[in-house]
C-alpha positions as protocol buffer text, in pm:
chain_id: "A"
residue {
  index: 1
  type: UNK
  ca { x: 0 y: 0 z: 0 }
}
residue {
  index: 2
  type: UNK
  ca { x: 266 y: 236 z: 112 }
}
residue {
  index: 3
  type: UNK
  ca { x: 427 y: 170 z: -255 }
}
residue {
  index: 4
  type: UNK
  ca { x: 139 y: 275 z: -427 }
}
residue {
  index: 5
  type: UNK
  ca { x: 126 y: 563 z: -225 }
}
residue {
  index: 6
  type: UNK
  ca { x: 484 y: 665 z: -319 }
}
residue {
  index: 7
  type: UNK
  ca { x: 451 y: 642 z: -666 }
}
residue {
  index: 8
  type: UNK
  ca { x: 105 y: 824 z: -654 }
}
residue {
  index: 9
  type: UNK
  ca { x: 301 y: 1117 z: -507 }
}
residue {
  index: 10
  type: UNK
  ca { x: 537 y: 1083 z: -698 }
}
residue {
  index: 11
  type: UNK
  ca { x: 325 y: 1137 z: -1006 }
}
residue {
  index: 12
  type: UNK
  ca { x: 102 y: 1393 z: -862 }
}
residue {
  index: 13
  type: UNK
  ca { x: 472 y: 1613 z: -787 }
}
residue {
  index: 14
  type: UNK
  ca { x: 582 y: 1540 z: -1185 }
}
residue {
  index: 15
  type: UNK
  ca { x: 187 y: 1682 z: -1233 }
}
residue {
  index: 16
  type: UNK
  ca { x: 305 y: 1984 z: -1070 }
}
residue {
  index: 17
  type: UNK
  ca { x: 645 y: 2076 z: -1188 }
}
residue {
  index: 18
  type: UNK
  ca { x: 510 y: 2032 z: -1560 }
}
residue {
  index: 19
  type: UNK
  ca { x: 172 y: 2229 z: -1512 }
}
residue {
  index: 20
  type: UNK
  ca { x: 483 y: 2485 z: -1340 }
}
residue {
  index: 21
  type: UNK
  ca { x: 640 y: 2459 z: -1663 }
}
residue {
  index: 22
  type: UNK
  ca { x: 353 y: 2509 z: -1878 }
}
residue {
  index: 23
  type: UNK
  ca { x: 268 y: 2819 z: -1695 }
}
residue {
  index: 24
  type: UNK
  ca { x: 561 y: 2949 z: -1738 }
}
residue {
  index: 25
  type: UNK
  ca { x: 578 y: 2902 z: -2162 }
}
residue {
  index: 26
  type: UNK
  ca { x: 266 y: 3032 z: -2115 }
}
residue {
  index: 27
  type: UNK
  ca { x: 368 y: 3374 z: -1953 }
}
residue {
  index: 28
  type: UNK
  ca { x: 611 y: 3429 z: -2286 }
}
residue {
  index: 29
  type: UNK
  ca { x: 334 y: 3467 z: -2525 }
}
residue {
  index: 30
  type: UNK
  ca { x: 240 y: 3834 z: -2417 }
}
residue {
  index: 31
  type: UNK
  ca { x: -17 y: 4112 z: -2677 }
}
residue {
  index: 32
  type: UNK
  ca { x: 144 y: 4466 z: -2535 }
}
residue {
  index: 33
  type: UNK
  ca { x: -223 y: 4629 z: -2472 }
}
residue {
  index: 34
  type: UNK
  ca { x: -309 y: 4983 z: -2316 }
}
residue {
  index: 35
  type: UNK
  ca { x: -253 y: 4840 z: -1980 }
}
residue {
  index: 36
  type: UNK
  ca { x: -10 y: 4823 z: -1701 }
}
residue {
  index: 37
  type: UNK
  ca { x: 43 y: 4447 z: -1756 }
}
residue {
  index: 38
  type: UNK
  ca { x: 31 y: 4329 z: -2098 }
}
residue {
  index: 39
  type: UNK
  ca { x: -157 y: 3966 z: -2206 }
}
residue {
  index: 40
  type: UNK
  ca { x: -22 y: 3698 z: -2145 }
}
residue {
  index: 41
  type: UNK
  ca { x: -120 y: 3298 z: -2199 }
}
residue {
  index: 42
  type: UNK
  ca { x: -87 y: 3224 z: -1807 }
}
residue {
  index: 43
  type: UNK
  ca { x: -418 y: 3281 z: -1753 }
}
residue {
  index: 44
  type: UNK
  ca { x: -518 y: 3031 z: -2029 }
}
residue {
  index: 45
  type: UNK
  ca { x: -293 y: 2784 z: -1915 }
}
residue {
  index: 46
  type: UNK
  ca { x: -331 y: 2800 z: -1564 }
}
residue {
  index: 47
  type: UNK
  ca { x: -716 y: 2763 z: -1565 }
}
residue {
  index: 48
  type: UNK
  ca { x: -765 y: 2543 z: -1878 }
}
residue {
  index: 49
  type: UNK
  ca { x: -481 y: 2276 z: -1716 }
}
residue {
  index: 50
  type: UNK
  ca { x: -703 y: 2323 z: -1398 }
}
residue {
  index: 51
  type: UNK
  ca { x: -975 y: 2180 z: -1558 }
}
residue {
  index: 52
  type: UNK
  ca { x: -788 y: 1859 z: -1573 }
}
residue {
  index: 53
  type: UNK
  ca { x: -627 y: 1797 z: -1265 }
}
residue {
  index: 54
  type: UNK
  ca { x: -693 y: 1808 z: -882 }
}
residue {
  index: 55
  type: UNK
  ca { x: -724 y: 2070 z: -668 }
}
residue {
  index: 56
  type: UNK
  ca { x: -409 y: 2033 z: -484 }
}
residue {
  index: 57
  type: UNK
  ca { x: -228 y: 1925 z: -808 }
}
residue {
  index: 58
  type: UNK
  ca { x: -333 y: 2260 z: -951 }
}
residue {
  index: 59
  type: UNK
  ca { x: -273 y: 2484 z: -673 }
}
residue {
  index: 60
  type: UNK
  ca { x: 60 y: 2319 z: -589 }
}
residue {
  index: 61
  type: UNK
  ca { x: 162 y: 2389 z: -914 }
}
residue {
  index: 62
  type: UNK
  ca { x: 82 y: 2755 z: -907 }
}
residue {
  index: 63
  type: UNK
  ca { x: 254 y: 2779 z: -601 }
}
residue {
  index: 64
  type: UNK
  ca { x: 592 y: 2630 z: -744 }
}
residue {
  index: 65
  type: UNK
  ca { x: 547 y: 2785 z: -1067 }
}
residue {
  index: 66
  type: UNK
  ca { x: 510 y: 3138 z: -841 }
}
residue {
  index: 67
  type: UNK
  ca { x: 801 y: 2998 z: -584 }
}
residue {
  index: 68
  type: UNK
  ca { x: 1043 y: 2971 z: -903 }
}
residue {
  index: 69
  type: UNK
  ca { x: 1007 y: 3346 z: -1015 }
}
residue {
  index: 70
  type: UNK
  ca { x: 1059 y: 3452 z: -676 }
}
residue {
  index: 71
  type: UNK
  ca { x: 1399 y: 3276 z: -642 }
}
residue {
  index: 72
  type: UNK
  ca { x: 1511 y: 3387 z: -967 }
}
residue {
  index: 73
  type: UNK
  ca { x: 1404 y: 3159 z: -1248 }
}
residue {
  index: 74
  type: UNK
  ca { x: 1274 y: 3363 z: -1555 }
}
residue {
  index: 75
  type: UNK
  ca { x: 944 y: 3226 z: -1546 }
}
residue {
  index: 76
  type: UNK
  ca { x: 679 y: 3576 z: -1524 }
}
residue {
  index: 77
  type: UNK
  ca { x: 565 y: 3749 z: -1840 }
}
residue {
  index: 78
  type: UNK
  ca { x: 895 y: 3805 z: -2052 }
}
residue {
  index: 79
  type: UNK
  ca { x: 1148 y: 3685 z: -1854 }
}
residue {
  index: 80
  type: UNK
  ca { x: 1094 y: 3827 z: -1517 }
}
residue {
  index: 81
  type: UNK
  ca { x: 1186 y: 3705 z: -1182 }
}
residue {
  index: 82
  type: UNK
  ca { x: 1272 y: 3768 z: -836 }
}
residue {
  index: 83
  type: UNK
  ca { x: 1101 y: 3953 z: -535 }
}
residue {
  index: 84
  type: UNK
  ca { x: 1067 y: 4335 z: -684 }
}
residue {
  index: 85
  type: UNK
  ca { x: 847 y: 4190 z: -982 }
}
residue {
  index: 86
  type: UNK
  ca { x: 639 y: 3919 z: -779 }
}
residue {
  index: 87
  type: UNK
  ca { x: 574 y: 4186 z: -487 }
}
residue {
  index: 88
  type: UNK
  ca { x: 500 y: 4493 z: -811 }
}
residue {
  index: 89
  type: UNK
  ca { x: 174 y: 4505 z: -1005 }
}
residue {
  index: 90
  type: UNK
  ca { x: 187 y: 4142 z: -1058 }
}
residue {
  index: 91
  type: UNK
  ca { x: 97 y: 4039 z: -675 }
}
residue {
  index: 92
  type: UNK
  ca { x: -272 y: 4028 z: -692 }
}
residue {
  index: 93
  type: UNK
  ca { x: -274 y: 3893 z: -1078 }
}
residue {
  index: 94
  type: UNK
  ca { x: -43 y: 3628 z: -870 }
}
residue {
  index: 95
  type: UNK
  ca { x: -267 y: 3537 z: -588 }
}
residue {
  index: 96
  type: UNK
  ca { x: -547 y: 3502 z: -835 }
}
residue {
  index: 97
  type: UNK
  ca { x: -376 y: 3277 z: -1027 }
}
residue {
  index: 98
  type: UNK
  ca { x: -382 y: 3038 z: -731 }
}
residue {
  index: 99
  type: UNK
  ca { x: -736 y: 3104 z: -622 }
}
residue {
  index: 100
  type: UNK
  ca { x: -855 y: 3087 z: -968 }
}
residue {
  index: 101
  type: UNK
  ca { x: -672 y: 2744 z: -1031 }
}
residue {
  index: 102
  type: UNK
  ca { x: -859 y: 2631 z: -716 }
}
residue {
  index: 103
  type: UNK
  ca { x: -1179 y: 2754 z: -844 }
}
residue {
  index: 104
  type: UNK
  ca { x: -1163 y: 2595 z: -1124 }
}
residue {
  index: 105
  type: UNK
  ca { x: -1002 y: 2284 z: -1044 }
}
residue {
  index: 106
  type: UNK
  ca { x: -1324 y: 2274 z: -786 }
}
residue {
  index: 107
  type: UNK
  ca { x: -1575 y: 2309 z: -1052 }
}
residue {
  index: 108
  type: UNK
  ca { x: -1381 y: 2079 z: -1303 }
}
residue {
  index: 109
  type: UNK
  ca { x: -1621 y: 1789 z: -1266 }
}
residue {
  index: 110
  type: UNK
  ca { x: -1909 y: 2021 z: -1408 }
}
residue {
  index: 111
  type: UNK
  ca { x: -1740 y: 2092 z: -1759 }
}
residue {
  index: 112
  type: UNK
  ca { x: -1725 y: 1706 z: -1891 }
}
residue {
  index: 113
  type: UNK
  ca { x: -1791 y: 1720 z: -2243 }
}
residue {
  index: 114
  type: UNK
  ca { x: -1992 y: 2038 z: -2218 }
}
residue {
  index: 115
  type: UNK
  ca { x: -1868 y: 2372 z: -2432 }
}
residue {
  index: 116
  type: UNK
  ca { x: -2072 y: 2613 z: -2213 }
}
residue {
  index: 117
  type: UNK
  ca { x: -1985 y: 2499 z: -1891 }
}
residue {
  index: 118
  type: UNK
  ca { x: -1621 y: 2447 z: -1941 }
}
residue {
  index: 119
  type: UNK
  ca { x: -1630 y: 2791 z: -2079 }
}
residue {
  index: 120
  type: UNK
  ca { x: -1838 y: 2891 z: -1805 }
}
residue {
  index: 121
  type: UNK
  ca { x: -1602 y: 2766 z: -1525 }
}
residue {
  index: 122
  type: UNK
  ca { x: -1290 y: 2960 z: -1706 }
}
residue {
  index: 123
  type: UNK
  ca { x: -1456 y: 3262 z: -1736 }
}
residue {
  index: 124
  type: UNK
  ca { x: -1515 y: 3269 z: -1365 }
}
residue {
  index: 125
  type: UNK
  ca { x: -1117 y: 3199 z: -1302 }
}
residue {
  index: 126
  type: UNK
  ca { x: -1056 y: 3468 z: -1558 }
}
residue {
  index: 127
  type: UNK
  ca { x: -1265 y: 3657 z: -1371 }
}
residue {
  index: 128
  type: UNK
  ca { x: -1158 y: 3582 z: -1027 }
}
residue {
  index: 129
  type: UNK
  ca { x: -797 y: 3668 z: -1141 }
}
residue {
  index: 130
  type: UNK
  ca { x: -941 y: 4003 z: -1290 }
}
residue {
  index: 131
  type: UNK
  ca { x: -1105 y: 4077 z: -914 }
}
residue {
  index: 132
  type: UNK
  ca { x: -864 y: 3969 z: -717 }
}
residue {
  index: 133
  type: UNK
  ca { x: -568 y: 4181 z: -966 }
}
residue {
  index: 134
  type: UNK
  ca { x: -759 y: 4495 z: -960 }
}
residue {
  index: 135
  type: UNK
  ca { x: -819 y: 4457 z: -588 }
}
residue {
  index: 136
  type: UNK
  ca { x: -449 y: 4484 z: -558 }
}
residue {
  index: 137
  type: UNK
  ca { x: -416 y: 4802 z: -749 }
}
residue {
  index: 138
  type: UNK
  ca { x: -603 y: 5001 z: -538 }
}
residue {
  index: 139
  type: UNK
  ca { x: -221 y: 5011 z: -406 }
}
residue {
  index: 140
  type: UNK
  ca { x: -119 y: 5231 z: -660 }
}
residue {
  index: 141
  type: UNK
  ca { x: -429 y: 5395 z: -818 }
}
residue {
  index: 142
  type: UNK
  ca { x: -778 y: 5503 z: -688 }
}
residue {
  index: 143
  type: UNK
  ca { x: -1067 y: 5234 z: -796 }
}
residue {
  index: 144
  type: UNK
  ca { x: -1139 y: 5353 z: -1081 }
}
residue {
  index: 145
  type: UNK
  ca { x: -800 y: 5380 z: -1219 }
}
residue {
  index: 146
  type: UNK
  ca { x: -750 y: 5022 z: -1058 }
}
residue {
  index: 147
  type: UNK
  ca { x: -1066 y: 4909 z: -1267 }
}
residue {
  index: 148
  type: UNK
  ca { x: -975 y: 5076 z: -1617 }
}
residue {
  index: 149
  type: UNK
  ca { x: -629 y: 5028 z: -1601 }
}
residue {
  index: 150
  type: UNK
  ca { x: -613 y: 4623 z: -1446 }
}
residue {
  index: 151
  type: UNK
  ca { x: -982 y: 4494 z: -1510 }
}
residue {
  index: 152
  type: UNK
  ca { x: -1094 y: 4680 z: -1846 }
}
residue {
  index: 153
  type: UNK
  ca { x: -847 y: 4616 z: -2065 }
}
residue {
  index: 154
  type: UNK
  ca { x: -826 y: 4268 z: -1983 }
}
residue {
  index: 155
  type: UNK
  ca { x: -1223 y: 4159 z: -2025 }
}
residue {
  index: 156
  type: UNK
  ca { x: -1250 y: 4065 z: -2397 }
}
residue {
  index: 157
  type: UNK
  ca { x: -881 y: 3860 z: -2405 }
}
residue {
  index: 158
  type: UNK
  ca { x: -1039 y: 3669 z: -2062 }
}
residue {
  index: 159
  type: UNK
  ca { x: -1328 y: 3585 z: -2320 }
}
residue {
  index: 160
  type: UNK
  ca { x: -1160 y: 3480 z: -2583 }
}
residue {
  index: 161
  type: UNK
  ca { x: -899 y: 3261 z: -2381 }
}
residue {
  index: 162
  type: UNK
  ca { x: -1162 y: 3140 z: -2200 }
}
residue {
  index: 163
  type: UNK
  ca { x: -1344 y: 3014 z: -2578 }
}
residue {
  index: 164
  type: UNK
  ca { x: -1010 y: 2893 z: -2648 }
}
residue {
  index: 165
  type: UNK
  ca { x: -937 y: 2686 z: -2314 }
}
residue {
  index: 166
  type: UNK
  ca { x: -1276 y: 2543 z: -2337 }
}
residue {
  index: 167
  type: UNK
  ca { x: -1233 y: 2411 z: -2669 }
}
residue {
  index: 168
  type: UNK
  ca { x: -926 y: 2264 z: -2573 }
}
residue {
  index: 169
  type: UNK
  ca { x: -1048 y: 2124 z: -2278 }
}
residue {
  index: 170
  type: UNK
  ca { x: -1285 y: 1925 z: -2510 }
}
residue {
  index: 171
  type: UNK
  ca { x: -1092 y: 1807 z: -2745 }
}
residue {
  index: 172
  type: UNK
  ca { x: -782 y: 1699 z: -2511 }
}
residue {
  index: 173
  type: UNK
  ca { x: -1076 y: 1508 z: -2321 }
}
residue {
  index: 174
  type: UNK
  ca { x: -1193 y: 1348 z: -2706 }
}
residue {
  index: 175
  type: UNK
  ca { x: -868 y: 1240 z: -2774 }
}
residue {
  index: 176
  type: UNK
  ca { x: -784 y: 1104 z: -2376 }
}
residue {
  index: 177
  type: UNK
  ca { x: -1091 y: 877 z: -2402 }
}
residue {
  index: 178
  type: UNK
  ca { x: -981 y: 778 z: -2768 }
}
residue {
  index: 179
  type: UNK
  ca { x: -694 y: 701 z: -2667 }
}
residue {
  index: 180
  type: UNK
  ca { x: -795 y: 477 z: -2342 }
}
């Protein structure tokens, strides 16, 4: 029993380092908007990967994916690392990724094999991430300011990568049962 255990851990850790990894190609393909923070494909990779794995598999992963920026890996949006960026305009965009990824990973069992619900569930976590983001603005700017320059700008690409995840989501799940 104990073996089994093991090499279920051991699996679920792999899980984790590549969602980590994933995130982090993700955070290179960036769209320079009007914003503070330009768009990035975290977001669609954190909460579309969410979709397929457990809740602490997903949240562990956002946690080591945020755990290797902070001690100097080049993992944020182009390239960035270390304390100044995680702890900048980032941090609530950050937090939101791991709340999101919870979120979602939570709802997952609601989205099998359904287009609106999967895109449903995403939209929240791109929403949630939007929130929680903007929230952490109100550091810098007043709310509004907080809400035009780090909610705003970021609606219609949460949309679309939340169309986008959802149709992945579906036809990764196609293929998995093909394939089994």
């Amino acid at each position: 029993m104990s073996a089994k255990v093991t090499s279920s851990s051991l699996w679920q850790v792999i899980g984790m380092l590549l969602y980590a990894l994933l995130i982090s190609f993700g955070a290179q393909f960036e769209i320079d908007i009007a914003g503070i923070l330009p768009l990035t494909g975290q977001t669609l990779v954190v909460l579309t990967t969410a979709l397929f794995t457990s809740l602490r598999t997903s949240s562990g992963a956002v946690m080591l994916y945020l755990l290797l920026g902070l001690i100097g890996f080049p993992v944020y949006a182009d390239g960035h690392s270390g304390w100044e960026h995680f702890t900048g305009s980032s941090l609530g965009y950050f937090l939101g990724f791991f709340v999101a990824a919870a979120l979602v990973s939570y709802n997952r069992k609601t989205c099998s094999g359904n287009f609106l619900s999967s895109f449903l569930v995403l939209f929240l976590g791109h929403l949630m991430i939007l929130i929680v983001g903007s929230l952490f603005l109100l550091r810098y700017f007043s709310f509004s300011e907080a809400f035009s320059k780090g909610f705003q700008p970021f609606i219609t690409g949460a949309m679309l990568k939340s169309v986008l995840g959802a149709a992945i989501y579906l036809l990764l799940q196609s293929f998995i049962k093909r394939v089994r």
